[in-house]
C-alpha positions as CSV (number, residue, x, y, z in Angstrom):
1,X,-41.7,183.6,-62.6
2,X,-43.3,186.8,-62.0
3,X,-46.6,186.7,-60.4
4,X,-47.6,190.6,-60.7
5,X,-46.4,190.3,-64.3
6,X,-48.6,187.5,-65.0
7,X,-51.6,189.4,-64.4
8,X,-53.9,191.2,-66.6
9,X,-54.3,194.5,-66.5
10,X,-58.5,195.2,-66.8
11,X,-59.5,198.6,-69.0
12,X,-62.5,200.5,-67.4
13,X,-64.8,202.2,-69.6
14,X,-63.8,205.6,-70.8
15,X,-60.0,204.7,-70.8
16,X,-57.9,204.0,-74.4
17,X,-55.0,202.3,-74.3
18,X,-52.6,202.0,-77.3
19,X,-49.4,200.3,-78.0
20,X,-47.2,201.3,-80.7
21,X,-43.1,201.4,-81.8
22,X,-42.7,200.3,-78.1
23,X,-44.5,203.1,-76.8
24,X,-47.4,202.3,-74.2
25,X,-50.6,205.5,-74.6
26,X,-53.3,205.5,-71.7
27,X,-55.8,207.9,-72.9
28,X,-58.6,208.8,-69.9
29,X,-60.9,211.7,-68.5
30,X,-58.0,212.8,-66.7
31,X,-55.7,212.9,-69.2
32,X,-53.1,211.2,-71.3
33,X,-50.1,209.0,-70.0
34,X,-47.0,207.3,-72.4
35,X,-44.9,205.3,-71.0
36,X,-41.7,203.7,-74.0
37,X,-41.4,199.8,-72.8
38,X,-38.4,197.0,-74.4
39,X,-37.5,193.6,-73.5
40,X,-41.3,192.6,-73.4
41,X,-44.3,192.1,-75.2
42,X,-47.5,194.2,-74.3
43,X,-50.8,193.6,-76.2
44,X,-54.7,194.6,-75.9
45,X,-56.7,192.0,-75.7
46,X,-60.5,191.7,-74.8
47,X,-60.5,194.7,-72.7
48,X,-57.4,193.8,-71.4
49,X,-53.8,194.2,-71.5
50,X,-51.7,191.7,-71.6
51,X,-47.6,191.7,-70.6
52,X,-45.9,188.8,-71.7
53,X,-41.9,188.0,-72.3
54,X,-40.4,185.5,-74.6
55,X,-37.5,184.1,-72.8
56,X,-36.7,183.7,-69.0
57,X,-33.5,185.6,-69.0
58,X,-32.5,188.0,-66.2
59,X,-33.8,191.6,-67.9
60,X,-36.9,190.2,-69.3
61,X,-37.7,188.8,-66.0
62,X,-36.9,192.3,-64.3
63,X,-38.6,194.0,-66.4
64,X,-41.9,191.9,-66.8
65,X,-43.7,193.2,-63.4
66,X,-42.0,196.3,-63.9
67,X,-44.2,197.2,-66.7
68,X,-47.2,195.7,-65.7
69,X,-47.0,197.7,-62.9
70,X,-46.4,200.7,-64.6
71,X,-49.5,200.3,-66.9
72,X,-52.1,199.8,-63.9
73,X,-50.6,202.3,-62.5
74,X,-51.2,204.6,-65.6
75,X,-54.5,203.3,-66.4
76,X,-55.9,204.0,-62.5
77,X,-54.1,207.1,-62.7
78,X,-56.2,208.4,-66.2
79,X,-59.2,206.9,-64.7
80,X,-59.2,207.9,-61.0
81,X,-56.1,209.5,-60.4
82,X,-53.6,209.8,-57.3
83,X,-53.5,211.9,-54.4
84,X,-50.8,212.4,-51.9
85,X,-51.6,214.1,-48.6
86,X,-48.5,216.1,-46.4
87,X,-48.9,217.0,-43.0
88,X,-47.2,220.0,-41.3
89,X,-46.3,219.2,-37.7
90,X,-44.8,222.3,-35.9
91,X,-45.6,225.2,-34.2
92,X,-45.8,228.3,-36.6
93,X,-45.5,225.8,-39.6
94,X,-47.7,227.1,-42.5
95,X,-48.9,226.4,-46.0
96,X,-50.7,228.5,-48.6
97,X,-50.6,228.6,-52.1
98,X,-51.7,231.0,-54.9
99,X,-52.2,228.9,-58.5
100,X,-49.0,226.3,-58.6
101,X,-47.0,228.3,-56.4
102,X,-47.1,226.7,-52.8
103,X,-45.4,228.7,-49.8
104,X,-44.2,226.8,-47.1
105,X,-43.3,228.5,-44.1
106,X,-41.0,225.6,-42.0
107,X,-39.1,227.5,-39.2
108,X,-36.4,228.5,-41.7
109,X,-35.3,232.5,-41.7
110,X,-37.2,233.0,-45.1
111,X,-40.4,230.7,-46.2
112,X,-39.6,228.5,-49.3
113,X,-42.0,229.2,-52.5
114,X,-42.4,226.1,-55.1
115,X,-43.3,226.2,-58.4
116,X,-45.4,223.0,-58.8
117,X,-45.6,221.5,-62.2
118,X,-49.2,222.2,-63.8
119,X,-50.0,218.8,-64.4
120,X,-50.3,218.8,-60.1
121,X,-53.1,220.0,-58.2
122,X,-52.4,221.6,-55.1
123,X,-54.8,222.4,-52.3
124,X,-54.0,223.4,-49.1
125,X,-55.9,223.1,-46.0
126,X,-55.8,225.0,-42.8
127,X,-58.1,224.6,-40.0
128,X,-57.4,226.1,-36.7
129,X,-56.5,223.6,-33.7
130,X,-55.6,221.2,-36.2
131,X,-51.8,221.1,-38.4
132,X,-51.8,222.3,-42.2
133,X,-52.2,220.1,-44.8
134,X,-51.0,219.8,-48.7
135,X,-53.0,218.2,-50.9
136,X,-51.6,216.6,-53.7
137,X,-53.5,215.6,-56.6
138,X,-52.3,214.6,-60.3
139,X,-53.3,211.7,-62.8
140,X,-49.1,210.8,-62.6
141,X,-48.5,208.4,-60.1
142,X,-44.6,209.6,-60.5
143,X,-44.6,213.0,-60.6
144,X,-47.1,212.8,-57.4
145,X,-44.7,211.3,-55.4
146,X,-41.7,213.2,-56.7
147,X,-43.4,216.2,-55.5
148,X,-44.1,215.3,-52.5
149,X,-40.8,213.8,-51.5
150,X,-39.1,217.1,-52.4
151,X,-42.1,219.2,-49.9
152,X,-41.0,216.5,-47.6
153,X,-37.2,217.0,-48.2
154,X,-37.3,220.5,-47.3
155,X,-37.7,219.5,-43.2
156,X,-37.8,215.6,-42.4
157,X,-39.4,214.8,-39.6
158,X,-37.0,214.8,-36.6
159,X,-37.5,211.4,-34.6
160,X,-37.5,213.2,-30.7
161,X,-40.4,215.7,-31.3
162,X,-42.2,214.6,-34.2
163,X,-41.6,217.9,-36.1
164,X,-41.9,218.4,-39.1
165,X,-43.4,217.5,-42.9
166,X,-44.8,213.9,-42.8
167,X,-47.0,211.9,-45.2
168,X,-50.5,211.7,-43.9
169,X,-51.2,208.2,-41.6
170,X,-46.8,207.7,-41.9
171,X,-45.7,206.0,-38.2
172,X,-42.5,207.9,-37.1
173,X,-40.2,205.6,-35.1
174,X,-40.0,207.8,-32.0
175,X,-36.9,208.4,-29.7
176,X,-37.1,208.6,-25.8
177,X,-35.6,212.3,-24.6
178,X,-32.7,212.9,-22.2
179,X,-33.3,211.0,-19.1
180,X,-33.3,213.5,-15.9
């Protein structure tokens, strides 16, 4: 039985959601998510939606907290929406960015320029004494996070040093140095 599944998924005021042909709409200030659904039932009711399955088979029950997920996650994202925050940790490591285009300079020969889809925000912040930081913000929960793992992709942090792009708050499991 799937306890995330189970519950409903409360609509704050301002947000629209419609279900139709298997196709989930979350309409907010923020703007507009769809999201196609199958194995399961979703209704709206009394400010509310609802995810329900009709049998207990193995891709019904796989799929139930799947998509009940996926709606809060739309529905907070419309309303509120996301933010992911990078951290640059390395000496000469930069960040700057003019419209969606965010230059990253990493310790590489050349510094790498991303086009950032327009449905992301991106603000960069760079205060001296302190490392860079990308700000991520987008009413997506998915393409957030796919974003951000590809900035991150471009230099891991290494596990001696610390260097590198890390998430904002991430623990790195550390490694002790050569022993003299």
């Amino acid at each position: 039985m799937s306890r995330i599944g189970n519950n409903p998924v409360a609509i704050p005021e301002g947000v629209t959601v419609e279900v139709k042909d298997n196709v989930i709409t979350v309409k907010g200030k923020l703007g507009e998510l769809t999201q196609p659904y199958d194995a399961v039932e979703v209704k709206v009711e009394d400010g509310n939606v609802l995810v329900r399955r009709s049998a207990d088979n193995k891709e019904q029950k796989s799929k139930h907290g799947l998509y009940r997920s996926l709606v809060s996650n739309m529905i907070e994202g419309v309303s509120k929406g996301w933010t992911k925050e990078l951290e640059l940790v390395g000496v000469g490591y930069r960040a700057s960015n003019q419209g969606q285009k965010l230059d990253l300079a990493l310790g590489f020969s050349h510094n790498i320029v991303l086009n950032v889809a327009s449905e992301v925000k991106i603000e960069t912040i760079s205060e001296k004494g302190k490392n860079p930081i990308v700000k991520l913000t987008s009413h997506d929960k998915q393409l957030v996070g796919q974003v951000a793992a590809k900035i991150r992709g471009f230099r891991k942090p290494e596990p001696y040093k610390g260097k590198g792009v890390k998430f904002v708050g991430e623990e790195l499991r550390r490694k002790a140095g050569k022993s003299a």
